[in-house]
C-alpha positions in Angstrom: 62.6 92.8 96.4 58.9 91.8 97.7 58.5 95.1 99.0 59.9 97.2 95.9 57.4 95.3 93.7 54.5 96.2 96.2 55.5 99.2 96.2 55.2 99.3 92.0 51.5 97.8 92.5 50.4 100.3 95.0 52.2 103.1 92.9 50.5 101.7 89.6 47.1 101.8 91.4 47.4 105.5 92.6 48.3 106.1 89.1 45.0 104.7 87.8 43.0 106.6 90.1 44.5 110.0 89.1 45.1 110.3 86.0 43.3 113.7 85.6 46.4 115.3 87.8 48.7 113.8 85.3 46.8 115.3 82.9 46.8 118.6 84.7 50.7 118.9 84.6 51.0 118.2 81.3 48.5 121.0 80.1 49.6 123.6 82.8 53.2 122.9 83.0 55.5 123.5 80.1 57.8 121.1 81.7 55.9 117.8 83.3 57.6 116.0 85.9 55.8 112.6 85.5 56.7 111.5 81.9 60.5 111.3 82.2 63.1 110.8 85.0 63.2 112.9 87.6 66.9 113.5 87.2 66.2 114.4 83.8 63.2 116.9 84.5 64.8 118.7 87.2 67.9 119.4 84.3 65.2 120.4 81.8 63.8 123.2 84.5 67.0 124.2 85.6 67.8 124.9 82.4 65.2 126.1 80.5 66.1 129.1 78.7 62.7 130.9 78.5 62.7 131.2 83.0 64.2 134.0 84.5 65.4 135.1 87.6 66.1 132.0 88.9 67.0 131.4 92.3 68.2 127.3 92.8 68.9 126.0 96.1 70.2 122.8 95.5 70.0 119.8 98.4 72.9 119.2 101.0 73.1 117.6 103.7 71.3 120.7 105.8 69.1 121.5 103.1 66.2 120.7 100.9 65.6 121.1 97.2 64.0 124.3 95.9 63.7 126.3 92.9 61.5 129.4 91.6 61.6 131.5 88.4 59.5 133.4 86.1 58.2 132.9 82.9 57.6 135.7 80.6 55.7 134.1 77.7 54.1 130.9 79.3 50.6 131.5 79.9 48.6 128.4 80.2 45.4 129.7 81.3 42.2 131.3 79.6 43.2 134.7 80.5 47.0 136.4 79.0 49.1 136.4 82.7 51.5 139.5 82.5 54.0 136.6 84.3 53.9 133.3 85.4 55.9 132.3 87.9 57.0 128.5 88.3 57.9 127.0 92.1 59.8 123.6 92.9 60.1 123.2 96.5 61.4 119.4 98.2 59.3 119.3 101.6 59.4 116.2 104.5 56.0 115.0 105.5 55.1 112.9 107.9 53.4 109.9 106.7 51.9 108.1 109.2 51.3 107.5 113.1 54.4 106.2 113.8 56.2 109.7 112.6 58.4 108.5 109.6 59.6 111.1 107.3 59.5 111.2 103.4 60.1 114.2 101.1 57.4 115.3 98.8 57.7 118.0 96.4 55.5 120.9 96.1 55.3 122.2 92.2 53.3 125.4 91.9 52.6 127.2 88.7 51.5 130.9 89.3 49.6 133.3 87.0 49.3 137.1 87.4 46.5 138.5 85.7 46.8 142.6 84.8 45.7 144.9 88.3 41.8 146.0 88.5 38.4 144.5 88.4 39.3 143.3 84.9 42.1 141.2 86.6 40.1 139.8 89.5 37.2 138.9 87.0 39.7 136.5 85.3 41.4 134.5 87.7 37.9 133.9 88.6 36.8 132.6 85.6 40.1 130.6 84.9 39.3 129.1 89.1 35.6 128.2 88.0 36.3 126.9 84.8 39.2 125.1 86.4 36.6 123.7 88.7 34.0 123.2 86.3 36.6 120.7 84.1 38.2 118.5 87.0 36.0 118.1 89.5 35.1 114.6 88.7 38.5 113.8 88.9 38.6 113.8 92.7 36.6 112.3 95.6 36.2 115.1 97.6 37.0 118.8 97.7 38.6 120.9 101.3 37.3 124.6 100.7 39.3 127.2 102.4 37.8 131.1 101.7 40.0 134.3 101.7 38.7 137.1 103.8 40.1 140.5 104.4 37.2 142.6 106.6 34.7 140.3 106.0 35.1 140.7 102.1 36.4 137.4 100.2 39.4 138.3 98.5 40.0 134.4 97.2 39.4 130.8 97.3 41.3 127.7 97.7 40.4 124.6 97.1 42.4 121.0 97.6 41.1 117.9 95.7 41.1 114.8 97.8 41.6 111.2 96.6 40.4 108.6 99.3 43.5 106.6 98.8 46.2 109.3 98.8 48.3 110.3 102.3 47.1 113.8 101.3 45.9 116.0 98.9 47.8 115.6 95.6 45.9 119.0 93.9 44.9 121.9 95.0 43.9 125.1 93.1 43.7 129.1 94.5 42.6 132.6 93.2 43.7 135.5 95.8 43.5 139.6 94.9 45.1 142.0 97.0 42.9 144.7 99.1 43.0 146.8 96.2 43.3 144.6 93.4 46.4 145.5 92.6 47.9 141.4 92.5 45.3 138.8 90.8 46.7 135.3 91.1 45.7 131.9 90.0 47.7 129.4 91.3 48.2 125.4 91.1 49.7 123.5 93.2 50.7 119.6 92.6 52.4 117.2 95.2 54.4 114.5 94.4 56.7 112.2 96.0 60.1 109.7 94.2 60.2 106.7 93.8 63.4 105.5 91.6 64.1 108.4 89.9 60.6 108.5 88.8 57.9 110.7 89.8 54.5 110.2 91.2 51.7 110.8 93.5 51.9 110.3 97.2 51.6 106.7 98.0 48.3 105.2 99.4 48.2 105.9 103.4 47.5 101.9 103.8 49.3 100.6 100.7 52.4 99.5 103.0 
């Protein structure tokens, strides 16, 4: 019992520091995972009647949780998305030096800007504006760049919290060598605690 109510402090505190990412999933995601139970959230995504070609791999005793779909007329970003396509993915991470497992889930949210120039000039304005609105939200920023033949073809970025096992955020624009595919993409990490969701636990909180 001493431990579960740590557990609710360090949680609480992890909470406090990052807010913004609640924030993000509730302005990006049409369905949030963080203000109901989990159980409940993963019933509302399963079933939500506006995604389509849904493929659901529910868990066994081999396999882990996963779900992706597409959304025809969710678009959450500055720039109209021909699609957006939503991912759910249950992942095990390894938290710590002494190897212990625990699952995390990956929940991406993936818009597809129309082919061409046009296309590749908005997912970069959606990633710099993105940028531009939430980076005081984190303490420290991993840059990866995209390169095909020495051109950059995208950016990602993962937002780092000091206290966080790993990055809880991260963001991504990528076009195709002919700029034929323009993506934005985010992607939010979360772990379970009680049927609840939230953000991975602080590395030294137990």
């Amino acid at each position: 019992m001493k431990k579960f109510y740590l557990l609710l402090f360090v949680l609480s505190i992890s909470t406090a520091h990052a807010q913004k990412v609640y924030n993000i999933a509730q302005t990006y995601y049409r369905i949030n995972p963080f203000n109901k139970e989990f159980s409940s959230f993963l019933i509302r995504l399963m079933d939500d009647p506006i995604l389509t070609n849904k493929t659901i791999n529910k868990k066994t005793d081999s396999t882990l949780f996963f779900l992706e779909g597409t959304y025809t007329s969710h678009s959450p970003f500055f720039f109209k998305a021909t699609r957006t396509k939503i991912i759910l993915a249950e992942r095990e991470h390894i938290t710590d030096s002494t190897g212990k497992v625990n699952n995390i889930f990956l929940y991406q949210l993936v818009g597809y800007a129309p082919p061409g120039k046009e296309g590749v000039n908005d997912i970069q304005k959606e990633f710099d504006k993105f940028c531009n609105r939430y980076k005081k939200g984190a303490d420290g920023v991993n840059i990866r760049e995209l390169k095909l033949q020495d051109k950059k073809t995208g950016e990602i970025r993962d937002y780092l919290l000091s206290s966080l096992i790993f990055s809880p955020l991260t963001i991504a624009w990528s076009t195709s060598k002919n700029n034929e595919e323009n993506i934005f993409a985010i992607t939010v990490r979360f772990t379970v605690v009680e049927n609840r969701a939230y953000l991975p636990i602080p590395a030294d909180g137990l």
